[in-house]
PAGUPA-814412 format. One record per residue (C-alpha): x, y, z. Coordinates in steps of 0.001 Angstrom, whole numbers, padded with zeros to 6 digits, always signed. Last residue first. Example, Ala and Ser with C-alpha at 12.3 -4.5 7.8 and 13.67 -1.06 7.14 Angstrom:
// PAGUPA-814412
+013670-001060+007140 +012300-004500+007800 
This chain:
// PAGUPA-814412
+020262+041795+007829 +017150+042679+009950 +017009+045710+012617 +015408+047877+010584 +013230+049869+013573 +010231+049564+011615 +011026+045960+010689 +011918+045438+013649 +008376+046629+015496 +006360+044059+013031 +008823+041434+014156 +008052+041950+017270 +004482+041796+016239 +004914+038185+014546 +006844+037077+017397 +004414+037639+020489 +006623+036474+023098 +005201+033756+024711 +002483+034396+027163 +002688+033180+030957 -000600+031932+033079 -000485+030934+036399 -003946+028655+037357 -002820+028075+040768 +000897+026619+039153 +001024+026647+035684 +000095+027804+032605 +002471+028412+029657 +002764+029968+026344 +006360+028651+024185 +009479+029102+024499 +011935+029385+021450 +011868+033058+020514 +012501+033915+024542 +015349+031416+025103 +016507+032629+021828 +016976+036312+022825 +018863+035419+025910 +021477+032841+024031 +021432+036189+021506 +022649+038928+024441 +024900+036106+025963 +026623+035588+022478 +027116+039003+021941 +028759+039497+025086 +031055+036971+025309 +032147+037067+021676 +033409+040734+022805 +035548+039720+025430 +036887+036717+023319 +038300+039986+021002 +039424+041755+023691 +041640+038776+025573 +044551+039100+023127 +046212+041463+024866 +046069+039737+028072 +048190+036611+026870 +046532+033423+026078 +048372+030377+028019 +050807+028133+027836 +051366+025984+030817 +053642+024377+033092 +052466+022898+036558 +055653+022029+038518 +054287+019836+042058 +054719+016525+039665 +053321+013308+039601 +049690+014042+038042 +046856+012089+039339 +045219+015845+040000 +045041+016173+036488 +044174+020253+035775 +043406+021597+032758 +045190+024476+031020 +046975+022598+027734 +043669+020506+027191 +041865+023727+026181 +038359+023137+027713 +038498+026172+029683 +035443+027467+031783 +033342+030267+033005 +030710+030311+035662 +028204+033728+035842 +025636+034625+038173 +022539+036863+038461 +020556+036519+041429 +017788+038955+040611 +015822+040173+044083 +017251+043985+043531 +016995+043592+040085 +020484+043292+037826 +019640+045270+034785 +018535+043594+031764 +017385+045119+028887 +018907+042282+026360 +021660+044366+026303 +022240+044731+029323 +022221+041056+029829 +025327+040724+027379 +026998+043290+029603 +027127+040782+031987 +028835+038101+030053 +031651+040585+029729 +032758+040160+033754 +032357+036359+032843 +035464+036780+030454 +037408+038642+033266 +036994+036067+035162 +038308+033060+032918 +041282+035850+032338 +042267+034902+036041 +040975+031367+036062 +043394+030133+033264 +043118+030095+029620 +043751+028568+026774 +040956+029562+024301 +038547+026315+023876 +035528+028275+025391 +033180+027921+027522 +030486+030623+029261 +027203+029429+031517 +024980+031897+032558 +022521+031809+035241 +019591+034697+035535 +017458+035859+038567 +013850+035792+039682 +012867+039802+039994 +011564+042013+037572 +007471+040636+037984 +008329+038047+040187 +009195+040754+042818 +010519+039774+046097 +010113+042216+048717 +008638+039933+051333 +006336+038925+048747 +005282+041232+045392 +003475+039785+042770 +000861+042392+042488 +001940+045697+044788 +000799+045528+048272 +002975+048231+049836 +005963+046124+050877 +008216+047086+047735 +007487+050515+048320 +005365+053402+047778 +006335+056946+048669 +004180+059157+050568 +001548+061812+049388 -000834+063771+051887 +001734+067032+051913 +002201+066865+048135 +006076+065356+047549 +008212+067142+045565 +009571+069450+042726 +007410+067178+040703 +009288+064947+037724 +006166+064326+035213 +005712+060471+034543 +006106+058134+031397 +005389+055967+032895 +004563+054033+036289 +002549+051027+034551 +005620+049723+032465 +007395+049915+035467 +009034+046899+034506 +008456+045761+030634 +005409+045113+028610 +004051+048235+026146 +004804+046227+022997 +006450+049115+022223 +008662+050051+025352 +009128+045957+025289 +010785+045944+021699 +013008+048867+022034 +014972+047599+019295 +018823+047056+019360 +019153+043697+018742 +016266+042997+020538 +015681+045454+024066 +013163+043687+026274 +012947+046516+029752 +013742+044590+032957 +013089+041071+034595 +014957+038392+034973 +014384+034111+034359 +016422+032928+031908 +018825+030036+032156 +021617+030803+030254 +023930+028943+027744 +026567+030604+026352 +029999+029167+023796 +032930+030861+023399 +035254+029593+019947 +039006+030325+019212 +039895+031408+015556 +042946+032107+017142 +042635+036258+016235 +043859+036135+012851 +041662+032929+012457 +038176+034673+012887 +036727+034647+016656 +033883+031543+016394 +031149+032968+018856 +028029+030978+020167 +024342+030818+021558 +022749+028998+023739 +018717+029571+025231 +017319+027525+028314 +013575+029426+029787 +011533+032488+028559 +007663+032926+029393 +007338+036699+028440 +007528+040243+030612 +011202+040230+030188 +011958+036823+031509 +010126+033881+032544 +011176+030304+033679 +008915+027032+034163 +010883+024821+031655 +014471+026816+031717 +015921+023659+034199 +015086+021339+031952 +013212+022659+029106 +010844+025513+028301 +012647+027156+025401 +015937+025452+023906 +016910+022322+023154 +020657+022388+022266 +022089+020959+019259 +024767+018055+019577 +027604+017309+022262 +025463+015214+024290 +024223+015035+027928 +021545+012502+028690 +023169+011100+031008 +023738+013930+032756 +019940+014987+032810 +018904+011375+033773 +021304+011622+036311 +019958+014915+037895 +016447+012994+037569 +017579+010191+039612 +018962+012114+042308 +015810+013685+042532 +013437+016445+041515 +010152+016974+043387 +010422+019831+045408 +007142+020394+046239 +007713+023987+047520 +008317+025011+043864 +005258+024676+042636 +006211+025805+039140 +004425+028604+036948 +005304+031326+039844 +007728+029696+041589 +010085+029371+039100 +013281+030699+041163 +016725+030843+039518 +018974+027953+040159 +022885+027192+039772 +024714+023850+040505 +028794+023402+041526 +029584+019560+043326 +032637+020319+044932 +033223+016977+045881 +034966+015223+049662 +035831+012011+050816 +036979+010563+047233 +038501+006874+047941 +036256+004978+044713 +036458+008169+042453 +038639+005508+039899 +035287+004248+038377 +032570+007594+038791 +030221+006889+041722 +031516+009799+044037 +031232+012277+040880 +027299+010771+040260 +026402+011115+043643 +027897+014827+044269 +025892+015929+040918 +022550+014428+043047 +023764+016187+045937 +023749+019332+044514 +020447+018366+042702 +018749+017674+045433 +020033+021408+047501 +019262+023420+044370 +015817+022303+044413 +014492+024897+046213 +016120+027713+043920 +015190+025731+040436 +017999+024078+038496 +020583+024127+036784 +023727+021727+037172 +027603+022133+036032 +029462+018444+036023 +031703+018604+038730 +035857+019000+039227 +035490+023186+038076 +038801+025129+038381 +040014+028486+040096 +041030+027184+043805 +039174+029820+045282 +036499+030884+043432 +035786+027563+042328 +035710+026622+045833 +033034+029751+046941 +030946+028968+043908 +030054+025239+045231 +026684+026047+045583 +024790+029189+043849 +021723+030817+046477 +021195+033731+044570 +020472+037253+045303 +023940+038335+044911 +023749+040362+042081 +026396+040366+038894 +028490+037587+040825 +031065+036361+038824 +032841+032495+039193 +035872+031292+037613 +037296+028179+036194 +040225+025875+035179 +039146+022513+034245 +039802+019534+036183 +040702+015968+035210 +040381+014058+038225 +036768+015091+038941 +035792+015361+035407 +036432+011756+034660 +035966+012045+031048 +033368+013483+028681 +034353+017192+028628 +033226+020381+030040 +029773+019018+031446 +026629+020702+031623 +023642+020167+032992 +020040+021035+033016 +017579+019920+035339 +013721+020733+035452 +010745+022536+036501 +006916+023117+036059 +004810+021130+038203 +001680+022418+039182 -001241+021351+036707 -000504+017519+036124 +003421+017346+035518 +005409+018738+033517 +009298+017255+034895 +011805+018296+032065 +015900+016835+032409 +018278+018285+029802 +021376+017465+028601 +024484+019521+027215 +027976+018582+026222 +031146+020464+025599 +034067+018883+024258 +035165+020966+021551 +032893+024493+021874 +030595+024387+019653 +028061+022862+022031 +027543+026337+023810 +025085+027033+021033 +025318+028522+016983 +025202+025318+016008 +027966+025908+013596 +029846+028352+015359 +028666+031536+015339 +030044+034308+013243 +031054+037891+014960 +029591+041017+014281 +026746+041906+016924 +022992+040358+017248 +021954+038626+013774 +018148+038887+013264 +017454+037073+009880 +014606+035250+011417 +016332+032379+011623 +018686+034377+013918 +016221+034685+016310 +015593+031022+016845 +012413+029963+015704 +008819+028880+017289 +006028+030040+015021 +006659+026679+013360 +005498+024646+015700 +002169+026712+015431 +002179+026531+011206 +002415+022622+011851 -000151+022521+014442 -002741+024676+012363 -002000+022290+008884 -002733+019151+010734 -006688+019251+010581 -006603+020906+007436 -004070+018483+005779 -006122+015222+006878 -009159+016503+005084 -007303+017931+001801 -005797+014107+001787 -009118+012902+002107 -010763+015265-001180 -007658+014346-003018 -007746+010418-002507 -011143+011095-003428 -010477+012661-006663 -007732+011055-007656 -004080+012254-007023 -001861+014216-009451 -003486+017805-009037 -002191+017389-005074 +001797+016610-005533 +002866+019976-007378 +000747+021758-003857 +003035+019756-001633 +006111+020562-002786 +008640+017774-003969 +010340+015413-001652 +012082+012635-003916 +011046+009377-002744 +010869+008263+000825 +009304+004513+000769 +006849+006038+001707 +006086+008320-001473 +007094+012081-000269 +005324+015382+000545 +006524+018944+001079 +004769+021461+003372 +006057+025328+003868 +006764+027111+006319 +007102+030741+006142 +009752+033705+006375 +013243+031621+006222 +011931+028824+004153 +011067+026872+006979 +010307+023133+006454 +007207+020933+007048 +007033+017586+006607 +004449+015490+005398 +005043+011054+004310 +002867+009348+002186 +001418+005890+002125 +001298+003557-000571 +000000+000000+000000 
């Protein structure tokens, strides 16, 4: 019997179907295929089309920004254009939805595929704002390298997961006579799609998410631990994004993945985007007339006055934090590894960020350069290494940035409409009128 295969592919502005004889023929266009059938096959196939036609154009809807011709700063990404460019680097993702409340997930990260724990990397830690409860920051801050996989997750979690990461590092062959791990997980707070108070993820889940760890594309949007995180006024979650510096400057490669979940003003690629849309923080306060002062029955309102979403002075509206993750292959050591996630910062600004009082915004770098790691089964005391000198630093500085500001952006495009937890409700970012307000502002290639 013949059957026939649909898929849908994006030509850059809309999908469009093609169609293929099972066995898989040539694909040719769908509406080439249709004059050819008989009439009832024709007046069925029509049928089936119509019903799927609205979930294909939907899935669809869903892009990364730079399929939509929206190419922050000047440098190239890597091939997949996600943290995974970077040699060695591997991403995996574990998603708990469950019934109406649970919203959350595990994602981790792990430099390189061997026995992290005896073959460090060198790392570093920056704190944009401290309200965050990161574990395992203090070490790496100290000792300047990374002997864990990297874990994301949501804040109450953060303690499961930790030990979790510590399980799977104690179980590794040759760990057998480790007494103490650094295991090194970040969080941002999803309370308000996720019931956070359950507290549901386990041990098993943060293995799942390691095991599942690969070296290919990234899933973006609302997965692991993105999948009940908002940002910018809009349901956001995991986004990646890379930089490939050109040869005459060591063609090295950086590599971002963030967990969004901050508030502030949306700024793409240069476009006040929120300002128009009319969604952003203090979006209800102005524009406003500067007084000279303060009527005599008038007193200023704070954090504690009874705003919407406000709770001991935490804000979910601008508040809820942001984790970034930077690699790169460049040989480097903790020092410079700092000063890269100093840049990462300025990626969030970007966006239209700005480091909330309640945001816990935090940054972990790494090397994967096999010339600066660290094997503690080494015989000698004499570590000798060659490393990237400070002068060169400027143009990974730069890659650092951008790719932050577009790993942001496409955690944003990519997630999709939410409800959650006591009937939350989170919109995705409208695309077709942001890309209405681009247009105007000419922000495409």
């Amino acid at each position: 019997m013949l059957t026939y295969q649909i898929v849908s592919k994006f030509n850059g502005v809309k999908p469009i179907l093609f169609i293929a004889a099972d066995p898989i023929q040539s694909w040719k266009p769908l509406p080439s295929i249709i004059p050819k059938m008989n009439h009832l096959t024709r007046i069925l196939f029509v049928l089936l089309i119509t019903l799927l036609l609205s979930d294909v154009i939907y899935s669809q809807d869903r892009h990364r920004v730079r399929d939509l011709r929206i190419s922050p700063g000047i440098l190239s990404p890597g091939s997949l254009n996600a943290i995974t460019d970077v040699d060695g680097v591997m991403v995996g993702h574990l998603t708990r939805i469950e019934g109406d409340n649970i919203r959350t997930g595990v994602t981790a990260i792990l430099p390189h595929d061997g026995n992290l724990f005896r073959d460090r990397v060198p790392a570093a830690v920056y704190v944009g704002n401290g309200y965050g409860k990161a574990l395992g920051f203090t070490q790496v801050r100290e000792l300047g390298e990374l002997e864990t996989p990297l874990a994301l997750t949501n804040t109450l979690s953060i303690f499961d997961v930790a030990r979790g990461v510590a399980d799977y590092v104690l179980n590794q062959p040759g760990n057998e006579n480790v007494r103490s791990v650094n295991p090194v997980v970040g969080e941002t707070n999803d309370g308000y799609l996720n019931d956070i108070r359950a507290r549901i993820l386990t041990t098993n889940d943060v293995y799942s998410a390691i095991n599942a760890a690969s070296s290919g594309p990234v899933a973006e949007g609302n997965v692991g631990a993105g999948t009940g995180t908002r940002a910018l006024g809009f349901k956001a979650g995991i986004g990646t994004s890379s930089r490939q510096l050109p040869e005459s400057h060591g063609g090295y490669t950086v590599g971002v993945l963030v967990q969004s979940n901050f508030g502030g003003v949306l700024t793409v690629n240069g476009a006040p985007v929120g300002e128009e849309l009319g969604n952003h923080y203090m979006s209800g306060d102005v524009p406003y007339e500067v007084s000279t002062g303060l009527k005599p029955d008038e007193s200023p309102q704070t954090a504690e006055s009874g705003r919407p979403g406000v709770d001991d002075g935490y804000d979910y509206d601008v508040d809820g934090s942001i984790m970034i993750v930077v690699a790169t292959d460049a040989p480097l050591t903790s020092r410079n590894l700092e000063r890269l996630a100093k840049r990462a910062m300025l990626g969030v600004a970007r966006t239209g960020g700005f480091a909330s009082n309640g945001s816990g915004d935090y940054v972990i770098t790494f090397s994967t350069h096999e010339d600066v790691r660290r094997n503690i089964d080494s015989d000698t005391d004499i570590i000798e290494q060659s490393v990237l000198a400070n002068s060169a630093m400027s143009p990974l500085f730069l890659a650092a940035v951008e790719a932050t500001e577009e790993a942001i952006l496409n955690s944003l495009f990519k997630a999709e409409p939410m409800t959650g937890h006591d009937g939350s409700e989170m919109d995705a970012l409208p695309i077709d009128k942001v890309m209405e307000i681009l247009k105007e502002y000419n922000v495409f290639d």
